[in-house]
C-alpha positions as CSV (number, residue, x, y, z in Angstrom):
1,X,-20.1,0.7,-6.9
2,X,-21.4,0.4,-3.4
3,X,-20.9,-3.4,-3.0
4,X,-17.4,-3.2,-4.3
5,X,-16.7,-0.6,-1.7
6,X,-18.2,-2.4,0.7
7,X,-16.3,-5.8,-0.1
8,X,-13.2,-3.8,0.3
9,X,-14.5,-2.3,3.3
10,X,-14.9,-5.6,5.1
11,X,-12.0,-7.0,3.9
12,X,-10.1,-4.1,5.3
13,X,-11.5,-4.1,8.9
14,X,-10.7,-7.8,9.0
15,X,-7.3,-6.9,8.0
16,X,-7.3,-4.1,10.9
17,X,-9.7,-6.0,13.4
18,X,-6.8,-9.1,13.5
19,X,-4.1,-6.7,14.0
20,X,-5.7,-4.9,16.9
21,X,-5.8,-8.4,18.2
22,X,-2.3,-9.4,17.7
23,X,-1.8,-5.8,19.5
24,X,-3.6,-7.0,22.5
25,X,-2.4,-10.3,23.0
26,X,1.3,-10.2,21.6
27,X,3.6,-8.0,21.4
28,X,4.3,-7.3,17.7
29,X,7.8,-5.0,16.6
30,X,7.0,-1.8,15.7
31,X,7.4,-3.0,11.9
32,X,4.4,-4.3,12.3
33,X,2.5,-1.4,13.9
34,X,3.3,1.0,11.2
35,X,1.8,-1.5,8.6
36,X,-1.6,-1.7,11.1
37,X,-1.7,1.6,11.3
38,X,-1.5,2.2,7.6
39,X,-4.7,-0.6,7.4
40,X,-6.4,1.6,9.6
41,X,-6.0,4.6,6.9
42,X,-7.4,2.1,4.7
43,X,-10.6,1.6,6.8
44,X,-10.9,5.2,6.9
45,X,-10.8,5.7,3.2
46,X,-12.7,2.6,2.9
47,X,-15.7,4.2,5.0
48,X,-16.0,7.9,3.6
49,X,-16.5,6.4,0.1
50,X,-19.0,4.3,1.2
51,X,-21.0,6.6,3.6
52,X,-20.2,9.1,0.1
53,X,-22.0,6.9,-2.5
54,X,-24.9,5.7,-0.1
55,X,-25.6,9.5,0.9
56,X,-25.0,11.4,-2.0
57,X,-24.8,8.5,-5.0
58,X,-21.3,8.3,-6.0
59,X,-17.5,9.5,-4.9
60,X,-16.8,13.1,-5.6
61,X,-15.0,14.2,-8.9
62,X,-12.4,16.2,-6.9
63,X,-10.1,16.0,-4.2
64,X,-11.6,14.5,-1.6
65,X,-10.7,12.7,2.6
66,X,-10.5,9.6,0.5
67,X,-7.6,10.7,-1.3
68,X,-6.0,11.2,2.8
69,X,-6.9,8.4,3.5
70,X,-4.7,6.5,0.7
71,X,-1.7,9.1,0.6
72,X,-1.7,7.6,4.9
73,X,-2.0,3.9,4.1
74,X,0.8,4.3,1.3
75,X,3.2,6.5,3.2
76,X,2.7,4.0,6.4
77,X,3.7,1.4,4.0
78,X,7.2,3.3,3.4
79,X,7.6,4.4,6.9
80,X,7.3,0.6,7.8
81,X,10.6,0.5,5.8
82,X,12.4,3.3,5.9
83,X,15.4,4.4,8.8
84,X,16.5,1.6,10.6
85,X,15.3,-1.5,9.2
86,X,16.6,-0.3,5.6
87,X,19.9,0.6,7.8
88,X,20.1,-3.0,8.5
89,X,20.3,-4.4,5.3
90,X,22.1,-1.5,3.3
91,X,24.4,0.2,4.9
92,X,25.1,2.2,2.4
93,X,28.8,0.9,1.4
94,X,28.7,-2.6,0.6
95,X,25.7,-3.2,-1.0
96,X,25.7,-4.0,-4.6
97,X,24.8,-1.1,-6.7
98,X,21.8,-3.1,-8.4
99,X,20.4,-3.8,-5.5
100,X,19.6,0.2,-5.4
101,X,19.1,0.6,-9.3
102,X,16.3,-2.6,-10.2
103,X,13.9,-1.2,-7.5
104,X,14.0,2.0,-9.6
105,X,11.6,0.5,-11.8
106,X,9.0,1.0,-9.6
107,X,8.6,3.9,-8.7
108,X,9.3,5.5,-12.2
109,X,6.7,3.3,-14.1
110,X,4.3,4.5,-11.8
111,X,5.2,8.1,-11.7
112,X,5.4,8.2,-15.3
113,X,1.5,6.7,-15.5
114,X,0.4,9.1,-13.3
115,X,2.0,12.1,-15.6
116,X,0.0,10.8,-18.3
117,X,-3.0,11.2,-16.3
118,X,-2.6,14.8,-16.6
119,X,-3.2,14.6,-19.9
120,X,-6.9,13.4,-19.2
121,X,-9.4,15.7,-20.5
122,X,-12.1,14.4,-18.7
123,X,-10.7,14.7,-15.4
124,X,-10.3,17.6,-12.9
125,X,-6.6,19.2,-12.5
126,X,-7.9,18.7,-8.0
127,X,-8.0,15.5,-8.8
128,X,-5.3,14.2,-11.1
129,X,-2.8,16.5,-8.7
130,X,-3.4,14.1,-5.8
131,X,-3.2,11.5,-8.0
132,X,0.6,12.2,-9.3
133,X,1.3,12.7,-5.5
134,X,-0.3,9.3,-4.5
135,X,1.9,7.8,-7.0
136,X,4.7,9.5,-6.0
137,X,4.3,8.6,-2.3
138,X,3.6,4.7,-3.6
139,X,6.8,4.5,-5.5
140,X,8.9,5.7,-2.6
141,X,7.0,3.0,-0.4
142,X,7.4,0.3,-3.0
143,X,10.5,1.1,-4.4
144,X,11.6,0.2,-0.5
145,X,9.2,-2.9,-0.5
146,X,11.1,-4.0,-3.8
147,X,14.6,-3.4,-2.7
148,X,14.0,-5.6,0.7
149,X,12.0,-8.2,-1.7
150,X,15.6,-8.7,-3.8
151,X,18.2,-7.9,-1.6
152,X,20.7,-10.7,-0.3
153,X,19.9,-11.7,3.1
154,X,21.7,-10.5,6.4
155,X,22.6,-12.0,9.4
156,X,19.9,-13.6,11.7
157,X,17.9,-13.8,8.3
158,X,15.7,-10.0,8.7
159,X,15.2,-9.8,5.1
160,X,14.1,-13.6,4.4
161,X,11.8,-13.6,6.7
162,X,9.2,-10.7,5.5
163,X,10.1,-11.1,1.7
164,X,6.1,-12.4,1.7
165,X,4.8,-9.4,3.2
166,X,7.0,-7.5,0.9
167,X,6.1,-8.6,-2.1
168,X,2.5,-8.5,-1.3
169,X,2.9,-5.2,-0.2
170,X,3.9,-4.5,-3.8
171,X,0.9,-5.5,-5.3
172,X,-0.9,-3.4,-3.0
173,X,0.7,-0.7,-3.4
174,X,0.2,-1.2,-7.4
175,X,-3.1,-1.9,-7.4
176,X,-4.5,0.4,-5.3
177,X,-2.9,3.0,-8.0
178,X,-4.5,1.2,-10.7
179,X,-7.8,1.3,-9.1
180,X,-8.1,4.7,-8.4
181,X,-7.0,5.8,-11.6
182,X,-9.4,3.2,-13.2
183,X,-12.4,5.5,-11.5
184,X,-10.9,8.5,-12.3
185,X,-10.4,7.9,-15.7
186,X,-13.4,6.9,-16.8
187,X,-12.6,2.9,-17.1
188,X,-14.6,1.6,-14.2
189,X,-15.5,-1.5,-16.4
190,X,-11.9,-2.7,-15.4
191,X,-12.0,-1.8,-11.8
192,X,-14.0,-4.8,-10.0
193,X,-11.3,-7.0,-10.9
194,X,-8.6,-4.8,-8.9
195,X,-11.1,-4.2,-6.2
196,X,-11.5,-7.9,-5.9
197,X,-7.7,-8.6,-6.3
198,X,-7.4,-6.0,-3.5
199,X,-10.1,-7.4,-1.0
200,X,-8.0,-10.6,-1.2
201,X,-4.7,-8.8,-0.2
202,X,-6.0,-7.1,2.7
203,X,-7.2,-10.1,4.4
204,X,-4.1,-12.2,3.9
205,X,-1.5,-8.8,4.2
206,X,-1.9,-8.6,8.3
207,X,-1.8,-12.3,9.1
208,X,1.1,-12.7,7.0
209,X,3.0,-10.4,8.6
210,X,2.6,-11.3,11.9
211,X,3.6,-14.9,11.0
212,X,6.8,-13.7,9.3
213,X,7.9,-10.6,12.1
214,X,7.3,-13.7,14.6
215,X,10.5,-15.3,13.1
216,X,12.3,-12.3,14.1
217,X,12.4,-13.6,17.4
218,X,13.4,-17.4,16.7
219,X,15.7,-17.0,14.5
């Protein structure tokens, strides 16, 4: 468990390190500040779990900073698209109603996984709480990450441009569910494969971004 957590570890301070450097020698839209800042929650979760299993052998079985840590990187994820940037694309009029409904999917699978973690005998109630949270908070922030990832472009070509990120941000968003409840219900076996899937995301979510929010400003 310690070298996974360290993989992810690493793979999130790259993803934060490159950031903090587009920060310092561009000047990145705020779109892409939120997203940083959510990587940044990520290193911080990323760190108390692994200063947790090198000092005391393992996570903890209830709630826990970790659990923080996540509920920041996924609400930074929907605060990246939420207000105006959403306002932009739907104005809440003209936009086909499927545009609004397919997204749906999303957050409901994931909500509805999350219930069914409740029913986990081997599992504290401190923990599977946070967990339905987490889930809710992720299917807000990818139910947004989904809409932008379908909907018809607008003018000056907004959408088109960070339909990458987007859709990466969907995965992320999924699998850091899926890993979480993996550990907490007893099917670590599985997990490695989302931790590695993960590792991958973070180092490729940050650069990608700033490539497509440069567009933004040649278009």
């Amino acid at each position: 468990m310690l070298i996974p957590n360290i993989y992810l570890l690493a793979c999130a301070v790259f993803g934060l390190g490159y950031g903090l450097y587009i920060m310092l020698t561009q000047k990145p839209p705020a779109y892409f500040k939120l997203v940083l800042f959510s990587m940044a929650s990520q290193v911080f979760a990323r760190i108390y779990y692994t200063v947790s299993i090198v000092c005391y052998g393992g996570i903890p079985d209830t709630f826990n900073l970790g659990f923080i840590g996540f509920a920041s990187f996924l609400l930074f994820l929907f605060f990246a698209n939420y207000g105006q940037i959403d306002m932009l694309v739907d104005d809440r009029r003209n936009l086909i109603t499927k545009y609004r409904i397919i997204p749906v999917i999303i957050p409901v699978v994931e909500f509805v996984v999350a219930l069914l973690s409740i029913l986990a005998d081997n599992v504290e109630l401190t923990v599977t709480i946070p967990y339905v949270i987490l889930s809710i908070i992720a299917g807000l922030a990818g139910y947004l990450n989904m809409k932008h990832f379908i909907i018809p472009d607008v003018e000056d070509g907004i959408v088109r441009a960070i339909r990458g990120y987007n859709l990466i941000a969907i995965f992320v968003e999924i699998l850091t569910l899926a890993e979480i409840g993996l550990i907490c219900f007893d099917a670590s076996q599985l997990v490695i494969f989302v931790q590695i899937a993960l590792g991958i995301l973070f180092v490729v979510m940050m650069p990608l971004l700033n490539k497509e929010v440069r567009k933004w400003t040649i278009i």
